[in-house]
N, C-alpha and C positions, 0 to 999 in steps of 0.2 A: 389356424396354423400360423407360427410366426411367420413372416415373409423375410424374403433372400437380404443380406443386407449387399449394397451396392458399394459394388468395386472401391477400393480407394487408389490412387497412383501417389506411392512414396516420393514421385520426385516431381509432384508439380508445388509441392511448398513444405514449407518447414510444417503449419498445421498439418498438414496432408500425412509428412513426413510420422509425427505423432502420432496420429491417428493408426497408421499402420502395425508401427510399431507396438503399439497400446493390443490393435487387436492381437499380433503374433504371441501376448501375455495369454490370453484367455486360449488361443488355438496351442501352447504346450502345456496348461492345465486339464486340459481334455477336451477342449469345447465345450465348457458349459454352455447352459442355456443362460438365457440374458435373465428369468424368471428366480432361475436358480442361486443366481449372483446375487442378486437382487435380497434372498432371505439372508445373507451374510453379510454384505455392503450398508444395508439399511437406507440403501434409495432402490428407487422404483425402476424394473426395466427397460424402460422408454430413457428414463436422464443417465441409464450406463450406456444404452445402444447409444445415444446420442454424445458422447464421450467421446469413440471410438467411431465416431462417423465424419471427420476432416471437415464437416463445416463451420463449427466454431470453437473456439478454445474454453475447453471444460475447465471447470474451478480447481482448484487442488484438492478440495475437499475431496470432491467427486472420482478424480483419479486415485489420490490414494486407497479410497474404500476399493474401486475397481481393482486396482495392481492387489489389495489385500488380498481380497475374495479368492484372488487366482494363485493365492501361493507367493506372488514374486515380490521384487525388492523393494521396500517401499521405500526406502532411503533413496535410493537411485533412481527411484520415477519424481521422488520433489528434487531433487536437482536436474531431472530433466524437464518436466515444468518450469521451473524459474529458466533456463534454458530458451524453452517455446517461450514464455512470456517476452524473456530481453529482443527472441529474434522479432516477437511480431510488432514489440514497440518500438523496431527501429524502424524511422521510414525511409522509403527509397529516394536515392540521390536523385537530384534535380536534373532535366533531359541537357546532356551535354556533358556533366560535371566530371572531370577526372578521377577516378578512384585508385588510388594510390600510385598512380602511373609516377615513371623515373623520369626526369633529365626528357632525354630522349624514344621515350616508348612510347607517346602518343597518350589518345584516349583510349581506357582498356572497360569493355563491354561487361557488365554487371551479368553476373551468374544466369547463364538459360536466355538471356537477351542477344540477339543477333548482332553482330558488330556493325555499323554503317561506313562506309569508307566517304571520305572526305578531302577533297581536292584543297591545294592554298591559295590563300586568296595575294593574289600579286598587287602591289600599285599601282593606282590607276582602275582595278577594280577588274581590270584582265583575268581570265582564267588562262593558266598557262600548263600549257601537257606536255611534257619535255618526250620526243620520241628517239628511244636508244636505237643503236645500231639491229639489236636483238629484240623479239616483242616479246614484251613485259604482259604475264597474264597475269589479273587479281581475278584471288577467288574470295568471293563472300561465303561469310556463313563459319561456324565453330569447325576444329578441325577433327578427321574422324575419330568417333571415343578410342580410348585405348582402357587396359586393362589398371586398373587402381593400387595404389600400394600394398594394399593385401593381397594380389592375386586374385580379386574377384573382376569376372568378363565384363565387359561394358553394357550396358543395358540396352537392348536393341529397341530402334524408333518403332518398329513394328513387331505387336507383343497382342495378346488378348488377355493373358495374366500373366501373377508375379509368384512366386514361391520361397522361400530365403530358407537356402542349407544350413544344418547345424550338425553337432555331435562332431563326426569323422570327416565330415566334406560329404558331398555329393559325387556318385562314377556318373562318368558319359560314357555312353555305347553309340553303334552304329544301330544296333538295334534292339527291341522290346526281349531280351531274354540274358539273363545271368550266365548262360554260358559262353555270350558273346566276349571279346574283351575289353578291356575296363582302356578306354582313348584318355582320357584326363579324371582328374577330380577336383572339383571346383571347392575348395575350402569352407570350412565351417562359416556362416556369418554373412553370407553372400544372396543379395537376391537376383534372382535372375528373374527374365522375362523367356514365356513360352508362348508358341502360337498356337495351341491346342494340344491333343493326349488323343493316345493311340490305345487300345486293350494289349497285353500282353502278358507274360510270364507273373506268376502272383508271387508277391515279395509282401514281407510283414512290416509293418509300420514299425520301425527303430522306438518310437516310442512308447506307445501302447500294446503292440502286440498283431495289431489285426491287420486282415490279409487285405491286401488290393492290388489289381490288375491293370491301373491306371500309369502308362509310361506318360510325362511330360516332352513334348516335342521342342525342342529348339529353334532358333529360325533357320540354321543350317541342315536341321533335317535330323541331327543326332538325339538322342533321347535319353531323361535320368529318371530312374523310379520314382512314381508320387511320393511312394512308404519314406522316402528317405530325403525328404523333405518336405517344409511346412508352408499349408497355402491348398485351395480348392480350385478348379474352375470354376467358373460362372458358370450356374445349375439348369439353366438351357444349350449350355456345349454339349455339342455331338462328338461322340468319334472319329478320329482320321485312317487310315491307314498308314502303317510304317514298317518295316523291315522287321519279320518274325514275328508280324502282330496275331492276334488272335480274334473269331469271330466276338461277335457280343450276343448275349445271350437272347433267346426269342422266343422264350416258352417259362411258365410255372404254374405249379399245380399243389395245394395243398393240403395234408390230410392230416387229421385230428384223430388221435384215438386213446383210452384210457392208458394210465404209464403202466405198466404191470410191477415196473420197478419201485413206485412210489404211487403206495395207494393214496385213493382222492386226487392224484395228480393228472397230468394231461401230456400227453406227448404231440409233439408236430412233426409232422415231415416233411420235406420239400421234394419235388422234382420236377425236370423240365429239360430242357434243350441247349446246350453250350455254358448251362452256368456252371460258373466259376465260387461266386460269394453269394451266401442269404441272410438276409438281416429278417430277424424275426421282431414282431411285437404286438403289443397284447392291450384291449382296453378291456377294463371293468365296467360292473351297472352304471356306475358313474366314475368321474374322472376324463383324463385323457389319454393318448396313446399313449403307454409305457415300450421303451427298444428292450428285448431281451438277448440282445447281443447279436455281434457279426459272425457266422462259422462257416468252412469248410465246409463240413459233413453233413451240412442239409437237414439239421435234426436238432430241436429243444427241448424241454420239458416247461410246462407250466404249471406253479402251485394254485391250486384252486380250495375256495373254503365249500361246504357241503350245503348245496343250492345254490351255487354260484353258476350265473352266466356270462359267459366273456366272447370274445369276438377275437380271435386271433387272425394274423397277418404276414404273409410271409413275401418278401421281397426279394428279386435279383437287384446286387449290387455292385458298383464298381467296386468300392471302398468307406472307409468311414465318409460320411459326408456325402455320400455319391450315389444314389439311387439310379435304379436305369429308368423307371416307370413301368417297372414288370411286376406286379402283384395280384397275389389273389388274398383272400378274406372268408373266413369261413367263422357260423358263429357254435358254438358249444356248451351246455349241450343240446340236441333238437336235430342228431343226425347228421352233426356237422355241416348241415346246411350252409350254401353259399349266403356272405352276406353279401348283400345290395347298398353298396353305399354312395352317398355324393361325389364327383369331382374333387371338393376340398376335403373331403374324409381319406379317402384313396391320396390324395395326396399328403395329410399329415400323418397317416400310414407308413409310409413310404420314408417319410423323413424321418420318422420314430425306430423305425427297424433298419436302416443304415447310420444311423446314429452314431457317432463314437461311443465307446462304453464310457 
């Protein structure tokens, strides 16, 4: 199973900054897999994951192949390269130095660096505190964010992830359901920070189509559909509870039986307890997990060649990307017997059949 790739934070540096953005290319092409990329690109999936991993600044080559693969602009990712390049070869001013400060405005504090306050030095070598009639309070430290020229919120110090609106902007609610009202909308192009995801009303993914019941929390407590913006939790977050939320699901069971509707084929079902989404998927004699999509209706069909045995899988999901760890496996044909699998089998299961399509 590939493993999770780890976080990046857009604003602890320009590489960083890159990085993020690079992945948001591949997260509106579908979420490929890094494997998949890979037969397009003409490099290996380890030197594209590594691209898009903020630790070190990828070649151009390597980015363009990457931005190819995914559809997007290549023109507009080597100008943002050369970009990353000019910022990382600038280095940083010397501890003290003025940066572009006026006349009268002092030393002024380099981007994300704390300001230090600094008393003058008098003749004689005196430090002298001049005490007004009024007391004079200094406060250290940046003043609090405010909202950016575009209308997007400030990025809150306290976040577990990021997601960045597109298309229409993003609604905020007070709570997990579309019949609530729509409090603001945050503009296309904006990332925000969330402090976790609550289950709620299931809304279709504005891009692809598929259902999720994944609301993003706020730090205020307000909430905006995963579907309608781009960006996963980290694949060990739990559910919160939130206003009009919904339980999460705690039961599935699946059963296999010939299609009648297409001979030689194979039908799946699902059922279970409070679900909402199932991702289905399928391995062959050999090969790996294949996802046969995310549905509502709890029901697939599989094409099977004549002697073939397969192993199908059926999963509760939040949404694309979002597995709960609820699956069962059963193999076909032999009575649809349960199958018995590994830890990491069940678990690239699981990621196979909530899969984005």
């Amino acid at each position: 199973m590939a493993r999770q790739e780890n976080p990046v934070d857009p604003f602890a540096g320009p590489l960083q900054s890159f990085a993020y953005d690079l992945r948001k290319v591949r997260i509106e092409a579908g979420n490929p897999t890094y494997r998949s990329l890979a037969r397009t690109a003409g490099y290996s999936p380890t030197t594209l994951s590594e691209a898009a991993a903020g630790l070190r600044k990828p070649s151009l080559d390597v980015v363009l192949a990457y931005v190819g693969a995914c559809g997007g602009d290549v023109e507009a990712w080597r100008r943002r390269w050369e970009q990353l390049d000019r910022e990382i070869a600038e280095p940083d001013p010397e501890p003290g130095t003025d940066l572009d400060a006026g006349p009268d405005e002092g030393p002024i504090a380099a981007p994300g660096r704390r300001r230090s306050l600094r008393w003058p030095i008098l003749a004689g070598g005196a430090l002298a505190l001049i005490v007004a009639a009024t007391t004079i309070v200094l406060v250290l430290g940046d003043p609090a964010p405010k909202a950016d020229a575009n209308g997007c919120p400030a990025m809150p110090s306290h976040r577990t992830f990021t997601a960045v609106t597109y298309g229409k902007g993003a609604p905020v609610r007070a709570a997990a359901s579309l019949a609530d009202p729509v409090l603001s909308t945050v503009p296309s192009g904006c990332t925000l920070g969330f402090t976790g995801f609550c289950v709620g009303q299931r809304v279709h993914d504005a891009t692809g189509g598929t259902p999720d019941v994944r609301w993003f929390v706020l730090p205020d407590g307000k909430v905006v559909p995963s579907a309608l913006v781009h960006g996963n939790p980290p694949a060990a977050l739990t559910p919160v509870a939130c206003a009009k939320g919904r339980p999460v699901p705690d039961g599935i069971a699946l059963v296999l039986s010939a299609d009648s509707a297409k001979p030689g084929g194979l039908k799946a079902t699902a059922s279970g307890h409070n679900l909402e989404i199932v991702g289905f998927a399928v391995r062959r004699s050999t090969g790996a997990w294949r996802p046969l999509g995310l549905t509502e209706k709890f029901t697939t069909s599989v094409s099977m060649t004549p002697g073939e045995q397969v192993v199908v899988a059926a999963a509760a999901c939040f949404g694309g990307g979002g597995p709960t760890g609820l699956i069962d496996a059963r193999r076909y044909p032999g009575a649809a017997q349960s199958a018995t699998l590994s830890t990491a089998e069940y678990a690239a299961a699981s990621k196979a059949a909530c899969a984005y399509p």
